[in-house]
Residue frames as qw, qx, qy, qz and C-alpha x, y, z in Angstrom:
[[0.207, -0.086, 0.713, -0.664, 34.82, -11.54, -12.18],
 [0.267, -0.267, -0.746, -0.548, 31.85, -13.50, -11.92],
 [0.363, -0.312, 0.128, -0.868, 28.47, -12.25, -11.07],
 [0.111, 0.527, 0.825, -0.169, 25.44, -13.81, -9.26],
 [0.216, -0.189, -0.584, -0.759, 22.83, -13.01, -11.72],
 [0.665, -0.268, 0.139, -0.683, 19.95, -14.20, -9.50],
 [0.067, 0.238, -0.825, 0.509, 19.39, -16.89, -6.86],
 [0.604, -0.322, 0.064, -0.726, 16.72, -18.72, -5.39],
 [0.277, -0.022, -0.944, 0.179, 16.27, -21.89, -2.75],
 [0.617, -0.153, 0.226, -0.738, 13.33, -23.41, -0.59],
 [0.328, -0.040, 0.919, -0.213, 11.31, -26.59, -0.09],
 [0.549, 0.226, -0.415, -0.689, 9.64, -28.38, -2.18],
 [0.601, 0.036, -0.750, -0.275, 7.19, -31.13, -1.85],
 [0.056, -0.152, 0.728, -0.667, 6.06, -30.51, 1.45],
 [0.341, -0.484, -0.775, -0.221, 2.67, -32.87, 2.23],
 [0.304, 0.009, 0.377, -0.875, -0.06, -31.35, 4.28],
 [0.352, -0.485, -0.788, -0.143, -3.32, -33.26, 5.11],
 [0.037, -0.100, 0.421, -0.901, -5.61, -30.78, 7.03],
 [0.145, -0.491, -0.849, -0.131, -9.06, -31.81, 8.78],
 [0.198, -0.303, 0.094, -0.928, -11.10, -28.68, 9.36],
 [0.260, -0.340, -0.890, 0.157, -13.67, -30.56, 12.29],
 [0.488, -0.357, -0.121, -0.788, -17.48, -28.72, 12.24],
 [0.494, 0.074, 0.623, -0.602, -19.97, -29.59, 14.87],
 [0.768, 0.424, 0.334, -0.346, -21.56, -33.13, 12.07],
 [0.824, 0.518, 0.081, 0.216, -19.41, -33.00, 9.58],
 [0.638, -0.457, 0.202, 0.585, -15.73, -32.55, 8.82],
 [0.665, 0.692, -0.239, -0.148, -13.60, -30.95, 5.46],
 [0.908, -0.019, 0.341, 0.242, -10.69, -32.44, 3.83],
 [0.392, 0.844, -0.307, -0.201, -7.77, -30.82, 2.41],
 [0.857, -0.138, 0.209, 0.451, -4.76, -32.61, 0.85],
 [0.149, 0.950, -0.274, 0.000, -1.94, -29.61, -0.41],
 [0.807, -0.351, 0.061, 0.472, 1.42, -29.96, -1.25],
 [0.038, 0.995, -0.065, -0.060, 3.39, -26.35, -1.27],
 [0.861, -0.132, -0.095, 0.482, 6.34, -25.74, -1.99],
 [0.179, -0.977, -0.037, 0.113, 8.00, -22.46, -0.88],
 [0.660, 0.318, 0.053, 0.679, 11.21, -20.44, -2.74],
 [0.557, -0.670, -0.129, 0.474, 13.21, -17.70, -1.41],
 [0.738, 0.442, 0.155, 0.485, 14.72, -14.54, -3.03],
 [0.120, -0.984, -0.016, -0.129, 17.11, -12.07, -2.02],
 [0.019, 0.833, -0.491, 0.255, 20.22, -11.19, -0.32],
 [0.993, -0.032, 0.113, -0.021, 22.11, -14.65, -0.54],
 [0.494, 0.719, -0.428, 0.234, 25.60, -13.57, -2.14],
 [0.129, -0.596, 0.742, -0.279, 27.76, -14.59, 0.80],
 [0.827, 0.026, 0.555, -0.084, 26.40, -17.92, 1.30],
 [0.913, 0.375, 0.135, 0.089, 27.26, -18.49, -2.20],
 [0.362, 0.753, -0.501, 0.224, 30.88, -16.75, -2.53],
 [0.033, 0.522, -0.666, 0.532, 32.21, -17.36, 1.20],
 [0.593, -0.204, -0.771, 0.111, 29.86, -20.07, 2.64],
 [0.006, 0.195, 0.548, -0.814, 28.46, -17.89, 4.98],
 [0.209, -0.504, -0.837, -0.041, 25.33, -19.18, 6.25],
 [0.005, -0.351, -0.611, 0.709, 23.96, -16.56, 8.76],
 [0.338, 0.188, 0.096, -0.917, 21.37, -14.95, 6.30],
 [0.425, -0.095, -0.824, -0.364, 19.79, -18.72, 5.16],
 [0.719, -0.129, 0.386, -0.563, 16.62, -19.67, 7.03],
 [0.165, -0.266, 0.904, 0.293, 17.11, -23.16, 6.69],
 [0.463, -0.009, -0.663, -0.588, 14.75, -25.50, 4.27],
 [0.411, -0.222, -0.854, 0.228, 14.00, -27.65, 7.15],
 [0.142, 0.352, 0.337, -0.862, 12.62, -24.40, 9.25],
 [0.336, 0.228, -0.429, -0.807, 10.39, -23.44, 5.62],
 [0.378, -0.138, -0.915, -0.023, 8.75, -26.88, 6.21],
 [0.219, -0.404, -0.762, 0.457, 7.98, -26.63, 9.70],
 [0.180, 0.225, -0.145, -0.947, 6.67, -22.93, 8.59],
 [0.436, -0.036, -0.589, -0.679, 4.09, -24.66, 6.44],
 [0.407, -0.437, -0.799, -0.064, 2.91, -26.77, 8.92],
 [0.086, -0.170, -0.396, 0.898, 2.74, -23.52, 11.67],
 [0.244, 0.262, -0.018, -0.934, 0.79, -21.71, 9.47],
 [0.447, -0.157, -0.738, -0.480, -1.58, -24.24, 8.01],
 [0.331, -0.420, -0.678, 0.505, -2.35, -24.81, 12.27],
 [0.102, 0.401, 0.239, -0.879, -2.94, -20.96, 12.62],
 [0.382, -0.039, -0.549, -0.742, -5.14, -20.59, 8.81],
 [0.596, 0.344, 0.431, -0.583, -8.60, -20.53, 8.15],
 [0.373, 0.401, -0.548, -0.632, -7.76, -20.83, 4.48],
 [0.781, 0.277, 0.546, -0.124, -10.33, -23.10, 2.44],
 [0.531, 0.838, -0.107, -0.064, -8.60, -21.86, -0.71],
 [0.872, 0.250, 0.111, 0.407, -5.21, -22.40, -1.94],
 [0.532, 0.440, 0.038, 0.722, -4.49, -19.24, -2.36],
 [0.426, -0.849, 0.096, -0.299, -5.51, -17.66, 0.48],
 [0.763, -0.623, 0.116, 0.126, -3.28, -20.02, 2.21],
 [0.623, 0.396, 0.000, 0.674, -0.06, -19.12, -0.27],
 [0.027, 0.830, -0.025, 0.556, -0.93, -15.68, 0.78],
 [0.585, -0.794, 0.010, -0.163, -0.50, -16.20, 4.08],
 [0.855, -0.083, 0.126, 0.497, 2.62, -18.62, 4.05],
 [0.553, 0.406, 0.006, 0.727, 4.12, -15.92, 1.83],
 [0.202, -0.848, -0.099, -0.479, 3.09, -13.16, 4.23],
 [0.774, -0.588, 0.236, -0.028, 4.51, -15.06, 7.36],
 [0.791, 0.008, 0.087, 0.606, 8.09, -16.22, 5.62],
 [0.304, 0.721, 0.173, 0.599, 8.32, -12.13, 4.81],
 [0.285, -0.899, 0.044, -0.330, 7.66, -10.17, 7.52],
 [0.859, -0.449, 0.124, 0.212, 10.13, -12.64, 9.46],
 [0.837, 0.149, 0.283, 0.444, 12.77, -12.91, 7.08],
 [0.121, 0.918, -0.009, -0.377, 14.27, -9.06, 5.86],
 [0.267, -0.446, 0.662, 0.539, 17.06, -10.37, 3.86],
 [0.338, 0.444, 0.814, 0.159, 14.01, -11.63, 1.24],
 [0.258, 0.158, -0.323, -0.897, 13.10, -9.40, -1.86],
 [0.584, 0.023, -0.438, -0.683, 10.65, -12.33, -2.85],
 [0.447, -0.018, 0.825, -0.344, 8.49, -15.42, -1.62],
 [0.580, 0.108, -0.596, -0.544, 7.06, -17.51, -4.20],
 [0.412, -0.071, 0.832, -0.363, 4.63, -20.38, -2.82],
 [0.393, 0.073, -0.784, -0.475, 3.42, -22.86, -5.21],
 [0.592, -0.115, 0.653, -0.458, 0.21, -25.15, -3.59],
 [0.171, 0.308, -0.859, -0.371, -1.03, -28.14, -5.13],
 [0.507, -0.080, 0.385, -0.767, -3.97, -29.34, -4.41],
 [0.160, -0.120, -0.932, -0.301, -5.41, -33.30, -4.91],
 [0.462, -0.265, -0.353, -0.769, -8.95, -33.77, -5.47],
 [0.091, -0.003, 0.872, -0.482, -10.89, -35.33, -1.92],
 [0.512, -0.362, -0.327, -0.707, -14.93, -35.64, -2.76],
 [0.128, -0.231, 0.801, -0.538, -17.19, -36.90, 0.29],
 [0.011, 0.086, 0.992, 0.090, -18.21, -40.33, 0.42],
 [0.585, -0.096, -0.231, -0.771, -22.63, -40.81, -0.57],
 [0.085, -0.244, -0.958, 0.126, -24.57, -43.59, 1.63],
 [0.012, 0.444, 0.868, -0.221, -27.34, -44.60, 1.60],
 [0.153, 0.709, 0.602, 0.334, -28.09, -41.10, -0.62],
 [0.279, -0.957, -0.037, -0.076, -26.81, -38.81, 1.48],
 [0.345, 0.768, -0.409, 0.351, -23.40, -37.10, 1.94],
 [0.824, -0.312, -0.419, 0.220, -21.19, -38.49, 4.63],
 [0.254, -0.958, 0.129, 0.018, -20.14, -36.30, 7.41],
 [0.375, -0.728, 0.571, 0.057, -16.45, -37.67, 8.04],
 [0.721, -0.148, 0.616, 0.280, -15.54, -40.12, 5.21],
 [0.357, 0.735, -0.012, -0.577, -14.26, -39.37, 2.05],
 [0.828, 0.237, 0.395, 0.320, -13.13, -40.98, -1.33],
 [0.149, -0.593, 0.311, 0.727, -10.45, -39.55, -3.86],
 [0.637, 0.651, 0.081, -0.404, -11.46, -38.03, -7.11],
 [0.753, 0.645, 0.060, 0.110, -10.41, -37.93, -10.66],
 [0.680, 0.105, 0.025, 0.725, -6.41, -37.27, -11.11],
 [0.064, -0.882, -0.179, -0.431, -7.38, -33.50, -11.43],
 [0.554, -0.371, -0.280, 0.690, -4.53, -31.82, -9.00],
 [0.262, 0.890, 0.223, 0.300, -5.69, -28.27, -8.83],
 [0.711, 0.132, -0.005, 0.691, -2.80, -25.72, -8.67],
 [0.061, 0.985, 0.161, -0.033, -1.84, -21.85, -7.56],
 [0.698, 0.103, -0.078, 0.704, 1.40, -19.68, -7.63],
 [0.173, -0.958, -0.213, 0.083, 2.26, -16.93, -5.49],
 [0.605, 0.095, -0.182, 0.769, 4.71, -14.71, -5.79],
 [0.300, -0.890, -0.250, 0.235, 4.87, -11.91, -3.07],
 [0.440, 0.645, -0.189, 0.596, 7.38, -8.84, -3.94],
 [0.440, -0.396, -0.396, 0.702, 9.07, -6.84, -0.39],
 [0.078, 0.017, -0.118, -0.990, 7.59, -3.80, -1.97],
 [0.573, 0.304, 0.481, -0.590, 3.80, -5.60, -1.73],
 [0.594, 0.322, -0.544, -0.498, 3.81, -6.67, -5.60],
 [0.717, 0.082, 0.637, -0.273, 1.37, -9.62, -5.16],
 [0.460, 0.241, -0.677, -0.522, 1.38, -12.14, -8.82],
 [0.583, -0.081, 0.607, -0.534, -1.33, -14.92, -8.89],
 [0.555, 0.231, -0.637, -0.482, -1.99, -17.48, -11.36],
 [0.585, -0.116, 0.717, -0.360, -4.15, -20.55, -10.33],
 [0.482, 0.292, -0.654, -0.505, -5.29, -23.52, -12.86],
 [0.813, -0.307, 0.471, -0.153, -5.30, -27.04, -12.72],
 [0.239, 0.493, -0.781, -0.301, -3.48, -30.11, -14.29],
 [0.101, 0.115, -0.988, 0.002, -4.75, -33.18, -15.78],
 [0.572, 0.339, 0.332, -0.669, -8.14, -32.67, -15.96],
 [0.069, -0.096, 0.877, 0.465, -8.63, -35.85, -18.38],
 [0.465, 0.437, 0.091, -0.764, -11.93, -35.25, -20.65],
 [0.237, 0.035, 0.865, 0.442, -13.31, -37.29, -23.80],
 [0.596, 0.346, 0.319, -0.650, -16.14, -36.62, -26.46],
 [0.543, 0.175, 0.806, 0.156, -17.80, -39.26, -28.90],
 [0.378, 0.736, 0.496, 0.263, -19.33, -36.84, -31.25],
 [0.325, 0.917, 0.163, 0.164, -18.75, -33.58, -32.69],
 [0.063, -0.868, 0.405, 0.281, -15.68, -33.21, -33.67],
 [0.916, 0.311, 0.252, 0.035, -13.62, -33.93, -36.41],
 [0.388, -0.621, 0.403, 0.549, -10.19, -33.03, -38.08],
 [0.615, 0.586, 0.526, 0.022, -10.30, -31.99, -41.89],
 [0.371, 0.919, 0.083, 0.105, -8.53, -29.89, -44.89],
 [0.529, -0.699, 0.350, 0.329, -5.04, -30.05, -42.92],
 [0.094, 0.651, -0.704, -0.266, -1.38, -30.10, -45.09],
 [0.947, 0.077, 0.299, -0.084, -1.18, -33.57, -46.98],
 [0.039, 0.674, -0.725, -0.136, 2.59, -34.40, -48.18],
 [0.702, 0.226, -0.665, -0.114, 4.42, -37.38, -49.36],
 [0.035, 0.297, -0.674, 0.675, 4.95, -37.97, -45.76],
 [0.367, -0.196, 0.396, -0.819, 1.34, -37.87, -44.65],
 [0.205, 0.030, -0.977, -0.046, -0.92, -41.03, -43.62],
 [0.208, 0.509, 0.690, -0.470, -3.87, -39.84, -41.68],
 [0.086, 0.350, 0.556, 0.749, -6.78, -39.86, -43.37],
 [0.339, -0.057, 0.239, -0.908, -9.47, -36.81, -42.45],
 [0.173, -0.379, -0.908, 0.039, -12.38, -37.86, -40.77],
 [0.312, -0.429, 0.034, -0.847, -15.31, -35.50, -39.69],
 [0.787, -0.339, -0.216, -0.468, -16.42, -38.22, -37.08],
 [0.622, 0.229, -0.602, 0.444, -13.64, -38.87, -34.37],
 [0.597, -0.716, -0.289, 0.218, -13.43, -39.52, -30.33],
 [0.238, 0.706, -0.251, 0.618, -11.68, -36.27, -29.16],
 [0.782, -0.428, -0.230, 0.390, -9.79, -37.45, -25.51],
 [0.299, 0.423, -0.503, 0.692, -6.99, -34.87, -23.91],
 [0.579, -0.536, -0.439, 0.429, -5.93, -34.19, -20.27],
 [0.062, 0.913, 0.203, 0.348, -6.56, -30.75, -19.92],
 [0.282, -0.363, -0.176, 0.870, -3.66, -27.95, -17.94],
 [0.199, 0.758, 0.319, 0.533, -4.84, -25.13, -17.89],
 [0.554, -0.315, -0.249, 0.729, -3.74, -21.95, -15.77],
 [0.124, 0.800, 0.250, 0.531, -5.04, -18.05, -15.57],
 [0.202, 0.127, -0.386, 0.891, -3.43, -14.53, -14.04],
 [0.194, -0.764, -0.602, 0.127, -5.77, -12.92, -12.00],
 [0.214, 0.795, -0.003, 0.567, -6.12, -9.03, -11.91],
 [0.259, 0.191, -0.607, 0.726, -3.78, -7.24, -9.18],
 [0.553, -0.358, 0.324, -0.679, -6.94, -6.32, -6.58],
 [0.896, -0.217, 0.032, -0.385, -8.30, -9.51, -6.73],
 [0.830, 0.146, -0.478, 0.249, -4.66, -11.18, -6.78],
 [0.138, 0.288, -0.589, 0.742, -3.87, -9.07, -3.39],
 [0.171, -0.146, -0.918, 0.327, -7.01, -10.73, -1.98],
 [0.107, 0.345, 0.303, -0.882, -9.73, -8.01, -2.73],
 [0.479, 0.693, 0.531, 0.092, -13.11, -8.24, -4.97],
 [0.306, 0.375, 0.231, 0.844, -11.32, -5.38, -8.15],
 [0.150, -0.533, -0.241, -0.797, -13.99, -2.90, -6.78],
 [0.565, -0.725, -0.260, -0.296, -15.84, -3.65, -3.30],
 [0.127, -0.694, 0.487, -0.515, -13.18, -4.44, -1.35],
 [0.899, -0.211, 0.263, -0.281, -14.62, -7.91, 0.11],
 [0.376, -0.309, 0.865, 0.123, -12.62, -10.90, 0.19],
 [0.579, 0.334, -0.507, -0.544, -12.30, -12.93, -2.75],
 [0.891, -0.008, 0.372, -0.259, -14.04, -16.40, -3.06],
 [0.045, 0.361, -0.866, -0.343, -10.93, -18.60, -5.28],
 [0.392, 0.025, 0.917, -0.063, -12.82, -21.41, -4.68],
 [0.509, 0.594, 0.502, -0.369, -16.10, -20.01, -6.40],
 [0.378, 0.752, -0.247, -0.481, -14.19, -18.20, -9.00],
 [0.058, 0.397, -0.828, -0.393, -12.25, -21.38, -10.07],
 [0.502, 0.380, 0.637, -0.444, -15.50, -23.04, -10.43],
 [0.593, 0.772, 0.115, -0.198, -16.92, -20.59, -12.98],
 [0.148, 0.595, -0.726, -0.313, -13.42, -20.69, -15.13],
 [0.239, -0.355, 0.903, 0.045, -13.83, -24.52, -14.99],
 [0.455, 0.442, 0.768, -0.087, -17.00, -25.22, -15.34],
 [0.422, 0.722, 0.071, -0.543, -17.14, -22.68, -17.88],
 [0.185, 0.553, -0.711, -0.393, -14.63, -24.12, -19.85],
 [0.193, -0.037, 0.979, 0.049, -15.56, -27.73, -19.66],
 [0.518, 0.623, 0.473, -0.347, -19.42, -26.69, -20.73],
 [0.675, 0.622, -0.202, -0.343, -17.71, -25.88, -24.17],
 [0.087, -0.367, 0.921, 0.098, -15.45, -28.29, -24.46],
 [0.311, -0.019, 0.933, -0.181, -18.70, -30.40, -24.47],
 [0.410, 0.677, 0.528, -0.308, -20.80, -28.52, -26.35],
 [0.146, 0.671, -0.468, -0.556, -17.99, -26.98, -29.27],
 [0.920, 0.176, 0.343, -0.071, -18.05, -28.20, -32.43],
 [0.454, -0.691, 0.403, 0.393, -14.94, -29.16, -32.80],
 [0.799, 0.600, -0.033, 0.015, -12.93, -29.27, -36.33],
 [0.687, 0.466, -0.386, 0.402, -9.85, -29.20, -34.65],
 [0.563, -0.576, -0.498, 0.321, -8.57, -29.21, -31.07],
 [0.313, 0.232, 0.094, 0.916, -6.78, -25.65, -31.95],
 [0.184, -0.365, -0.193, -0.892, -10.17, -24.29, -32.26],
 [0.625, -0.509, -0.514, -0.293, -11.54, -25.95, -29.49],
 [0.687, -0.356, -0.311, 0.552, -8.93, -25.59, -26.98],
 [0.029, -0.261, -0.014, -0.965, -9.41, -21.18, -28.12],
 [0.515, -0.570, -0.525, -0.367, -13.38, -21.83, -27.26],
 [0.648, -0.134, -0.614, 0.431, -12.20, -22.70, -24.10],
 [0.337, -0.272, -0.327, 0.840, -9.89, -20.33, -22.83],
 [0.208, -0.429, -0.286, -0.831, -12.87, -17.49, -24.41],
 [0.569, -0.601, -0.307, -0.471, -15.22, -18.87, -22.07],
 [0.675, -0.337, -0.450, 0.478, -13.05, -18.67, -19.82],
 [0.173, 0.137, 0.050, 0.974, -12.02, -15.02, -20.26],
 [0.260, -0.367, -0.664, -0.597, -15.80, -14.80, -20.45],
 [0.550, -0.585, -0.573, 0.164, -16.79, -16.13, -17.20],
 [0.457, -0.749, -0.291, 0.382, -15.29, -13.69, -14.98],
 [0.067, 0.965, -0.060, 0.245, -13.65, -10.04, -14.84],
 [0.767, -0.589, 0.240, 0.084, -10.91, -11.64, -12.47],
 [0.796, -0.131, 0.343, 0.481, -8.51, -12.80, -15.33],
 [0.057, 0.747, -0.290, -0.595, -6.37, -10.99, -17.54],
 [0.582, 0.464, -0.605, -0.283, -5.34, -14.09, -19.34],
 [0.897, -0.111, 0.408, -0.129, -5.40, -18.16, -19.51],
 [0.151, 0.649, -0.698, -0.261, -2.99, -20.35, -20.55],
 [0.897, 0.048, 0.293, -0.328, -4.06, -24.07, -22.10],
 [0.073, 0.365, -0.906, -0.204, -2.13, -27.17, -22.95],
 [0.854, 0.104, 0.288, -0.420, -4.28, -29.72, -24.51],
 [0.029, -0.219, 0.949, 0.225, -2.27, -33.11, -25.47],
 [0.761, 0.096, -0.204, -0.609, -4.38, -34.89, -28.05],
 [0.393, -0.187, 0.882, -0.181, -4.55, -38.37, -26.40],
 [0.576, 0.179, -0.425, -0.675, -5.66, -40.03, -30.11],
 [0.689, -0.031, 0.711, -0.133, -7.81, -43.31, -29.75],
 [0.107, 0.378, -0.794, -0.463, -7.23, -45.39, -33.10],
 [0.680, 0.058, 0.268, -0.680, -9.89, -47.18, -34.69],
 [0.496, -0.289, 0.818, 0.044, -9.81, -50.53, -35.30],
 [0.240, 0.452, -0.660, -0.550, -9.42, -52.17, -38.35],
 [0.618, 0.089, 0.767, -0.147, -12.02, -55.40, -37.86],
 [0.711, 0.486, -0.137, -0.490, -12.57, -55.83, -41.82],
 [0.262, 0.456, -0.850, 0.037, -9.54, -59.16, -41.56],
 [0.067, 0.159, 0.956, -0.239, -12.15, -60.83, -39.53],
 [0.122, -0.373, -0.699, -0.598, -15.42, -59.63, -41.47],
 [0.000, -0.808, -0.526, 0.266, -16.97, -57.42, -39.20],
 [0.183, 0.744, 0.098, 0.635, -17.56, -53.77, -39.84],
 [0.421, -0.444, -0.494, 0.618, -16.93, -50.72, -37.31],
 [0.002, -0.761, -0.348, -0.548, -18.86, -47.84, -37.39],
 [0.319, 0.463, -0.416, 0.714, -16.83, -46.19, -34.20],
 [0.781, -0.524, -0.155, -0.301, -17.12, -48.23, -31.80],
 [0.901, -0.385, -0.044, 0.197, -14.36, -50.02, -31.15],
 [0.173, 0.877, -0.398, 0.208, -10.47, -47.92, -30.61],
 [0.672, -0.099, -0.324, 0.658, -7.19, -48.62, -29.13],
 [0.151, -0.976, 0.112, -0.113, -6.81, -45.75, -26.91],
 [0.657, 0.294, -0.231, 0.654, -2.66, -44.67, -27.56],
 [0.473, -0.625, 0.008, 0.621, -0.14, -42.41, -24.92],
 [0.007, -0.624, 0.577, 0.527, 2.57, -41.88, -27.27],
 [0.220, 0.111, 0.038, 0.968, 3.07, -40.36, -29.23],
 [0.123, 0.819, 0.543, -0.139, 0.11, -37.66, -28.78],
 [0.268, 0.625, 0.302, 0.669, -0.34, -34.61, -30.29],
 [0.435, -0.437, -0.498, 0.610, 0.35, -31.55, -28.40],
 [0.070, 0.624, 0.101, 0.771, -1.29, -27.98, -29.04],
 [0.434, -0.395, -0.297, 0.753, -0.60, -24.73, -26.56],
 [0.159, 0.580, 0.239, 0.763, -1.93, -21.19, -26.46],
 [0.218, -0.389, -0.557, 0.701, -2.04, -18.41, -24.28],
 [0.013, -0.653, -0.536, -0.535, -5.23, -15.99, -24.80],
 [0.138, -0.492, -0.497, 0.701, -5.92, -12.41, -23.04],
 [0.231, 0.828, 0.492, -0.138, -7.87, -9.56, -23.59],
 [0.313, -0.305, 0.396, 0.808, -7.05, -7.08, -26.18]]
C-alpha cells in the first residue's frame, strides 16, 4: 500500500504593492509572499475529494485581505499575521509556512531633501523572511537577504592554496574581491513569536536586520581578507555578534572573480587597474555558523 509521507500546496508569487499614506509623506512597500499549507489533505489526494482544500485562488485574495487590515512595516510581522489568519480559519492545517520577499524602494532626494511621495528602486538586494507557524503555536523564523552584490579593491588576497598538475592560478596577495552576498539567520523562539527574549515588547525586525547587515557589511569592508572562507566566517561572527536575537546565520558568498588584463602585447603595464569582470564560472563557498 502506498503511503502519503507528507504533503504540502499554496500560492506562490503573489505581488503586493502597499502605500502606507501619513499626513506629508507616504511609505512604500513592494512584497511578494508566498503561502504553503500543511495538514489533513489525504482524501484530496487518494479519492479527489476536495471539501478540505481552501483553494489557492482564496490564499491570494487572503494576502491581499490581510495586507488591507495590517499595520505591518516588517516582513515578518506581516508573515505572522497572514500565518495567524490562514490558521485560526482553516482546522484541517497542522502548518502555515509564509515566505515574504521584499524589493528594495529608497525615497527619491531633491533639491537635498527627501521626497514625501516619490520614490526610486534600489540595489537588486531583495530582502527575505520565512515563517513557519505549527497548530500547537511552534513559531520558526529565519529572515536574510539575497543578492546583496559588494566589491573591495584592496585587502585581500588568496595565497598558499593546493597547487597540482592541474592548477593555473597564480597566488596573488593584491586582488579585487566582488560576490553577491545571501545570507539568512534563525532568530531565538521569544523573539521569533514576536516578543523582545526578556521584556516582552514587540520586536523591531526592521532595526534588528539593520544591525545583522550593517554589521556584517562593516567587516566585509574592513577584514583582511586572505581568502573569502575567512572572510565570509568574519561575517557571519559579526553577525552573531551584533545581536542576542540569532542562534545562527547561514552565508553563501559566490566569488564573482574579475580577471586582470594582460596589456603587456600592446606595451603597457597594469598595476590593477584594468579587469574583465567574469559570471561563470565563479567560485562558490557556504557555511552555516552558531553559537557553541
Amino acid at each position: 500500500m502506498v503511503h502519503l509521507l507528507e504533503n504540502r500546496y499554496g500560492k506562490s508569487r503573489v505581488r503586493l504593492v502597499k502605500v502606507t499614506r501619513h499626513e506629508g509623506h507616504h511609505h512604500l512597500y513592494e512584497w511578494m509572499v508566498e503561502v504553503l499549507l500543511e495538514g489533513d489533505f489525504e482524501s484530496a489526494h487518494r479519492a479527489g475529494e476536495n471539501t478540505k482544500l481552501l483553494p489557492t485562488d482564496t490564499m491570494k485574495n487572503t494576502v491581499y485581505y490581510v495586507a488591507r487590515e495590517s499595520n505591518a512595516t516588517s516582513i515578518e510581522v506581516f508573515a505572522r499575521e497572514l500565518a495567524d489568519y490562514l490558521m485560526v480559519r482553516n482546522p484541517q492545517v497542522s502548518a502555515v509556512m509564509v515566505n515574504v520577499e521584499s524589493v528594495l524602494w529608497k525615497r527619491l532626494t531633491v533639491d537635498g531633501k527627501p521626497h514625501p511621495d516619490t520614490f526610486m528602486r534600489g540595489s537588486g538586494e531583495r530582502q527575505v523572511t520565512r515563517l513557519r507557524l505549527e497548530r500547537d503555536g511552534g513559531v520558526t523564523l529565519t529572515s536574510g537577504f539575497v543578492d546583496l552584490v559588494v566589491m573591495k579593491t584592496a585587502k585581500s588576497g588568496f595565497e598558499g592554496y593546493i597547487k597540482d598538475s592541474l592548477t593555473t592560478l597564480k597566488e596573488t596577495s593584491d586582488r579585487l574581491l566582488g560576490t553577491a552576498v545571501t545570507a539568512d539567520w534563525t532568530y531565538t523562539g521569544a523573539v521569533a513569536r514576536g516578543g523582545a527574549e526578556d521584556s516582552g515588547e514587540t520586536v523591531d525586525f526592521n532595526g534588528l536586520r539593520e544591525t545583522i547587515r550593517e554589521g556584517m557589511l562593516a567587516t566585509f569592508a574592513g577584514h583582511d581578507s586572505l581568502s573569502v572562507q575567512q572572510t565570509l566566517f568574519a561575517m557571519g561572527e559579526a553577525a552573531l555578534d551584533a545581536t542576542a536575537a540569532i542562534d545562527e546565520v547561514h552565508l553563501v558568498m559566490p566569488n564573482k572573480h574579475c580577471i586582470l588584463v594582460d596589456l603587456s602585447r600592446f606595451g603597457q603595464e597594469n598595476p590593477n587597474e584594468i579587469f574583465v569582470p567574469t559570471d561563470e564560472p565563479h567560485g562558490t563557498i557556504e557555511a552555516r555558523l552558531g553559537r557553541g
